[in-house]
N, C-alpha and C positions, 0 to 999 in steps of 0.2 A: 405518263408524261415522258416526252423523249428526252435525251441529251442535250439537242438544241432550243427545245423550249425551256428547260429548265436554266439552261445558261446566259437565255435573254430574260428570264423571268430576274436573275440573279441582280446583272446588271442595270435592269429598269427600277430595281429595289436599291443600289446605291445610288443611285444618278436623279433619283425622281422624272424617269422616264425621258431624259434627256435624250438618248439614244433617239429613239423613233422619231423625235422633231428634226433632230440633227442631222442626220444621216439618209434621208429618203433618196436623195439623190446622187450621194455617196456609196463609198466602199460601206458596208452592212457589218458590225462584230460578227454576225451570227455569220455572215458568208465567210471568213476568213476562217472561225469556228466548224465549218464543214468542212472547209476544202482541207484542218489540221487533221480532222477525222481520215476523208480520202488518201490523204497522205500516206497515215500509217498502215489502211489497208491497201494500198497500192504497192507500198513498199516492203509489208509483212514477209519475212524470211524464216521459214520452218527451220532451225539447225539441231532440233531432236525430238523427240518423241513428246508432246506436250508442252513444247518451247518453242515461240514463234516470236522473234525479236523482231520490235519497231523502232523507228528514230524515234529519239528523246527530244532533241536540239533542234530546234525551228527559227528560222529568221524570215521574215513577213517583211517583201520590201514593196512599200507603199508608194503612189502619186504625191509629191509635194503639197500638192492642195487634200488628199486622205490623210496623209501623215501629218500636216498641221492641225488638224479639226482631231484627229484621233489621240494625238501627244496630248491632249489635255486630260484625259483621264489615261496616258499612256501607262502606268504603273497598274493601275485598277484593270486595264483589258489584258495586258501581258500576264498579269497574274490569273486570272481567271481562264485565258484561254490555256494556261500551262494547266489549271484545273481540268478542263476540258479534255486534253491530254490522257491526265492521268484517270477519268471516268474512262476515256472510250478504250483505254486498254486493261481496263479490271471490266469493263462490261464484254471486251471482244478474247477476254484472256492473254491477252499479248503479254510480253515479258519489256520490260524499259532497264536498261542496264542504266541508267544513271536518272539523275533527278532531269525532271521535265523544264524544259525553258524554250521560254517564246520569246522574240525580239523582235519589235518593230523597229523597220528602218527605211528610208528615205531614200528611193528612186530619179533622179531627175528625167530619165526616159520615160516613166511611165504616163500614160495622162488619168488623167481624175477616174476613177471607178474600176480601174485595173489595178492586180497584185498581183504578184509571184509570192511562192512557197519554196524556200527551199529547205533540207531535211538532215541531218546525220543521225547515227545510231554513237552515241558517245558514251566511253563507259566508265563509271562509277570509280574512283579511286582512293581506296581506306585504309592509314593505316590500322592494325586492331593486336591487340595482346591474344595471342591464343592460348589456350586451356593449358594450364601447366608452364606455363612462363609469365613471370609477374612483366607488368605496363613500363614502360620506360617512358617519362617525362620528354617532351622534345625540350631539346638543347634552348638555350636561351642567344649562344652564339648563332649566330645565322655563317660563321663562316664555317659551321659543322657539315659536312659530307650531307648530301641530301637527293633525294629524287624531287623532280617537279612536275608534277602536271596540272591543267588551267587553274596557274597560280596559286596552286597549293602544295606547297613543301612536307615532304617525307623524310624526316631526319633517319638517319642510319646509323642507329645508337647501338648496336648490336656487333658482334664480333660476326657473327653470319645472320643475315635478313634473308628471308622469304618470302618469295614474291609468287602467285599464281590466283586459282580462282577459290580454293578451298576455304573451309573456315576457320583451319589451323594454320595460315599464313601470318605473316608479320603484315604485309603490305596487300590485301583483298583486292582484286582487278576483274571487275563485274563481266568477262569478255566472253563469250560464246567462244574465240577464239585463242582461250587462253586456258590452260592445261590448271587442273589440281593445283599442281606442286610443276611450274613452271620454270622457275629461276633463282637465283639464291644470287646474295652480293656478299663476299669476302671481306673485312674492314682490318688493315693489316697496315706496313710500310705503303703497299701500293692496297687501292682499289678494284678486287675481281671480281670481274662478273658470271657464273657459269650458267651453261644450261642445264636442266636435270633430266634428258632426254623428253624432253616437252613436243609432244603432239605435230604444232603449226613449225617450231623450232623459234630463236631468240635471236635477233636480231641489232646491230649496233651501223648507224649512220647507213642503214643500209644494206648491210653485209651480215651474213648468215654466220653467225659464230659458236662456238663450242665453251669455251673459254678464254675471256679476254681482260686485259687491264683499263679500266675506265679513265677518259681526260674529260677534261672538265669541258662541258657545253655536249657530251656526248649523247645523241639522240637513242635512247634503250626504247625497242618496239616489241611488244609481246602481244600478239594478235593483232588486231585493230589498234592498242592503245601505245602511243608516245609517250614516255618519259625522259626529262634531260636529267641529265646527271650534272650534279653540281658539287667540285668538290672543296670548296669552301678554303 
C-alpha cells in the first residue's frame, strides 16, 4: 500500500468517511498530500554524501470556498499531512532539519479547486547540556540575555555558550549550513559574539563578522538559521 492510500485510508477512519462525500468537487487531502510529496522531491538538495535535505515548513494556501469546507477538520488534515511529510522522507531518505509543519491558509485570489504550495527547509533549534557539563535551568527572569528563534528562547546562562551543529554544543542548529563548532557568545559586562572560523562564516544584521558586541534585537545568522538576540 502506498503513502497516499494509506493516508486517505487514515483519514476516512477519523471522519467516518466524510472526506469522499465532501470533497468530490473540491480541493482532494490526498491532492494536497501529493503535491507535499512533489514538493520535497522537487526541492531535494544533495549537501553531502548521504544527506539530501528537504523543506520541513509548508503553508497550503487554499480558495475561500476549500479553506471553509477543509477548516473543519483543519487541525486533524494539518496534522496528518505533516505525517505525510515525515513518511515520504524516511521512505525517500531525505534528511528534515526541523519538525515537519503543514498550515493551511486562506487565498482570496484563488477560485475553488486551486492551491498553492509553498515550502522552506527550517532548522531545528535546541538548546542541550553536552557530555561533561551539567544542565543549566532556564532562568525564570525572562529579562535574562537570550537567543530567540520561532518563539522559542535560549537563555544564555553560561559564561561562554556554544553554538554550531555538533552534539557537544550548548545551543544544536540542525543546518547543513552551519559548521561543528560554529560560534560561541561571551556573557561578560558586554555581550560577545565570536566566530570560531566556521565554514559559511557568522553573520550579524547582515554583516560578516569575526567578533562582535551584541545589542539587543540584533539579528545572529549562522547558515540558513536566524537568531535575535535579546538582552534582557
Amino acid at each position: 500500500m502506498g503513502l497516499l492510500d494509506r493516508f486517505e485510508q487514515r483519514l476516512d477512519r477519523m471522519v467516518n468517511g466524510a472526506f469522499a462525500r465532501a470533497f468530490k468537487a473540491e480541493v482532494q487531502p490526498v491532492e494536497i498530500a501529493s503535491a507535499l510529496a512533489r514538493e520535497m522531491d522537487d526541492r531535494a538538495a544533495v549537501v553531502s554524501r548521504g544527506r539530501t535535505v528537504v523543506p520541513n515548513v509548508f503553508v497550503v494556501d487554499l480558495s475561500p470556498h476549500d479553506h471553509e469546507r477543509l477548516s473543519v477538520y483543519g487541525g486533524t488534515i494539518q496534522e496528518e499531512l505533516a505525517g505525510v511529510v515525515r513518511e515520504h522522507a524516511e521512505e525517500q531518505r531525505y534528511t528534515l532539519m526541523g519538525g515537519a509543519e503543514v498550515t493551511l491558509a486562506r487565498d482570496d485570489d484563488l477560485e475553488t479547486g486551486l492551491f498553492r504550495v509553498h515550502s522552506e527547509a527550517k532548522a531545528g533549534v535546541a538548546s542541550q547540556a553536552p557530555a561533561g557539563r551539567a544542565p543549566v535551568a532556564p532562568p525564570s527572569d525572562a529579562g535574562h540575555p537570550r537567543l530567540v528563534a520561532d518563539d522559542t528562547a535560549h537563555p544564555l546562562s553560561r559564561a561562554v555558550t556554544r553554538l554550531g551543529r555538533g552534539s557537544d554544543v550548548d545551543v544544536r542548529i540542525d543546518d547543513p549550513g552551519v559548521s561543528r563548532h560554529h560560534a560561541e557568545i561571551l556573557l561578560g559586562r558586554e555581550v560577545v559574539l565570536r566566530d570560531l572560523g566556521s565554514t559559511n562564516g557568522t553573520y550579524v544584521d547582515g554583516v560578516q563578522v569575526g567578533e562582535v558586541v551584541l545589542h539587543d534585537g540584533a539579528v545572529v545568522q549562522l547558515g540558513g538559521t536566524r537568531l535575535t538576540f535579546r538582552a534582557g
